[in-house]
C-alpha positions as CSV (number, residue, x, y, z in Angstrom):
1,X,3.2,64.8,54.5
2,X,4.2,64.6,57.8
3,X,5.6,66.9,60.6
4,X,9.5,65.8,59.9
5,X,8.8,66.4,55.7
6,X,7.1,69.7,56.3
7,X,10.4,70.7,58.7
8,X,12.8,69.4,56.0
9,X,11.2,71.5,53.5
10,X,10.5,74.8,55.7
11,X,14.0,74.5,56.8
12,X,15.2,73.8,52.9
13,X,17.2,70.7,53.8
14,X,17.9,69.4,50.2
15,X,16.7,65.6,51.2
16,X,13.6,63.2,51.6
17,X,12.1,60.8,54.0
18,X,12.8,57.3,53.5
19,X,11.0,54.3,55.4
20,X,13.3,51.8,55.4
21,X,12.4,47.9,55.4
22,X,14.4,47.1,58.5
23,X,14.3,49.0,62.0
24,X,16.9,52.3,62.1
25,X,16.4,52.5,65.9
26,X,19.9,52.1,67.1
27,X,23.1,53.2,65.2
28,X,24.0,50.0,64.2
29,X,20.5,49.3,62.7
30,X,20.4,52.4,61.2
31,X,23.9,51.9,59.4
32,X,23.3,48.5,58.1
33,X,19.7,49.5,56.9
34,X,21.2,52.5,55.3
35,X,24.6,51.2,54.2
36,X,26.8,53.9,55.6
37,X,29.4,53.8,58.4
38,X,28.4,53.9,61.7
39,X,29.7,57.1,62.0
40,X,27.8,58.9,59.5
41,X,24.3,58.5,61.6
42,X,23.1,61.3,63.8
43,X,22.1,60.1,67.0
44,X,19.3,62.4,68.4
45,X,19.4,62.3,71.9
46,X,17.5,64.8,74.1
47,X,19.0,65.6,77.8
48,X,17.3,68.1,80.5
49,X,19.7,70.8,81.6
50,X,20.1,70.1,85.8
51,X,19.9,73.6,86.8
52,X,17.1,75.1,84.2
53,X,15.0,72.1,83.0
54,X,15.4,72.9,79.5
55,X,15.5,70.1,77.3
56,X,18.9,69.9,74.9
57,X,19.0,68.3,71.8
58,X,22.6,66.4,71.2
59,X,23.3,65.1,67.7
60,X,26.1,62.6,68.3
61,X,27.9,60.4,65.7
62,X,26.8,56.9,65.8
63,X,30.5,55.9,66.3
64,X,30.7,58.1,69.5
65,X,29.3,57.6,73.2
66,X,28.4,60.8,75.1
67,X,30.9,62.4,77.4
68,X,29.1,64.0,79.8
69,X,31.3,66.2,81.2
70,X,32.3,67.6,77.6
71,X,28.6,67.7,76.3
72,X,28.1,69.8,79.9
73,X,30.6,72.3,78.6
74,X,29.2,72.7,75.7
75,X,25.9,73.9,77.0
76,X,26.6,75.5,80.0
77,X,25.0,73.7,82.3
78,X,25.0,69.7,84.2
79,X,22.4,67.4,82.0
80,X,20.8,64.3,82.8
81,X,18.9,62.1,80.4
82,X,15.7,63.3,80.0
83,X,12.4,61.4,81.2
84,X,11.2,59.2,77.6
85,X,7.5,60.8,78.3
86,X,8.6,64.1,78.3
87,X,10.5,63.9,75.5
88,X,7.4,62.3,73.5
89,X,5.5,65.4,75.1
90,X,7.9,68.2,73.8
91,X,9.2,66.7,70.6
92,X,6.4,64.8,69.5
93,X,8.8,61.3,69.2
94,X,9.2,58.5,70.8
95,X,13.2,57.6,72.0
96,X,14.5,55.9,69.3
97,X,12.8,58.2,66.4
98,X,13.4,61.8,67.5
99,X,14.3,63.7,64.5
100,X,16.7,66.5,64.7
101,X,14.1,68.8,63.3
102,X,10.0,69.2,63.3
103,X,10.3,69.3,66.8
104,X,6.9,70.3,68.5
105,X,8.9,73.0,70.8
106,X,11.8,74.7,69.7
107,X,14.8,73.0,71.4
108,X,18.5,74.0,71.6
109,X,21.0,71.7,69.7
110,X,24.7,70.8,69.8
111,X,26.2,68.6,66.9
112,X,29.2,66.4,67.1
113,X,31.9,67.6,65.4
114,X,32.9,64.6,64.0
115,X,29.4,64.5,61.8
116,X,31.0,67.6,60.0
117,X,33.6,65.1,58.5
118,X,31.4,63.2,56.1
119,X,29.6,64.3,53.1
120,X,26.2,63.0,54.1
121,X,24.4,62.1,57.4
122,X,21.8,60.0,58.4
123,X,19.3,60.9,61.0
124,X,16.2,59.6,62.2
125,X,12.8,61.3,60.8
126,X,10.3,60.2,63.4
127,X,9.8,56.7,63.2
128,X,11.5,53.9,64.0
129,X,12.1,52.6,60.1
130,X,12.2,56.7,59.2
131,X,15.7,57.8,58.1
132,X,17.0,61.1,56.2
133,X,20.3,62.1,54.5
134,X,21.6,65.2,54.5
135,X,25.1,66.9,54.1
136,X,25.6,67.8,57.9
137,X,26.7,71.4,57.3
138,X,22.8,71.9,56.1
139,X,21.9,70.1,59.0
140,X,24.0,71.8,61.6
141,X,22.4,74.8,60.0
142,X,18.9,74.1,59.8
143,X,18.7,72.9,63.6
144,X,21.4,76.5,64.3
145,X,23.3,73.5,66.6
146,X,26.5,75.2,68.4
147,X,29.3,72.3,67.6
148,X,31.6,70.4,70.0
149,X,33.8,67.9,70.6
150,X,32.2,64.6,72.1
151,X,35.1,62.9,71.8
């Protein structure tokens, strides 16, 4: 089992990793591989807050870019993208496979609003062929992410 089943399960996310025979590393991937819209995949993408260093985990529709300024709001605090090693270091994934849970440190989260309008979600579950679905309430609540408005 590994580290992103274990979360699903401690976290009692009513869903199940899937290796998928194509890559799910960018949105578009992911939503052809899955056969969902666009909008219904959960980008993971991990920022460091500019005046505390934490990291901050956003969870951003696959249809949306990042607005900066809004996502800055939203925490509190400036971000810039975090360094790729550090992010392996304190998530335990690689860009491009960070899950939204069975992070190796905790990590705070934000989730686009937008992901709240669909009945299921897709989100990456550690590898780069690794997706799982889940209704994004459930997810919203098993990662306790704060929501805002990307776009």
């Amino acid at each position: 089992m590994t580290r992103v089943e274990r979360a699903l399960a401690e976290l009692g996310l009513p869903t199940r990793v899937v290796r998928m025979p194509a890559s799910t590393r960018t949105a578009a991937e992911a939503a052809a591989t899955c056969g969902c819209a666009v909008a219904q995949i959960v980008k993971s993408m991990v920022f460091e807050g500019r005046s505390s260093g934490r990291l901050v985990l956003l969870l951003v529709s696959g249809a949306h870019d990042v607005d900066l300024d809004r996502a800055a709001a939203a925490v509190g605090e400036g971000l810039s993208r975090a360094d790729p090693k550090r992010v392996r270091a304190e998530t335990g994934f690689a860009i491009g496979g960070v899950s939204p849970v069975g992070h190796l440190a905790p990590i705070g989260a934000w989730m686009d609003a937008s992901l709240l309008e669909h009945e299921v979600v897709w989100a990456a579950a550690g590898a780069p062929d690794a997706v799982f679905a889940a209704p994004p309430a459930a997810l919203r609540d098993a990662t306790g992410a704060a929501v805002f408005a990307v776009a």
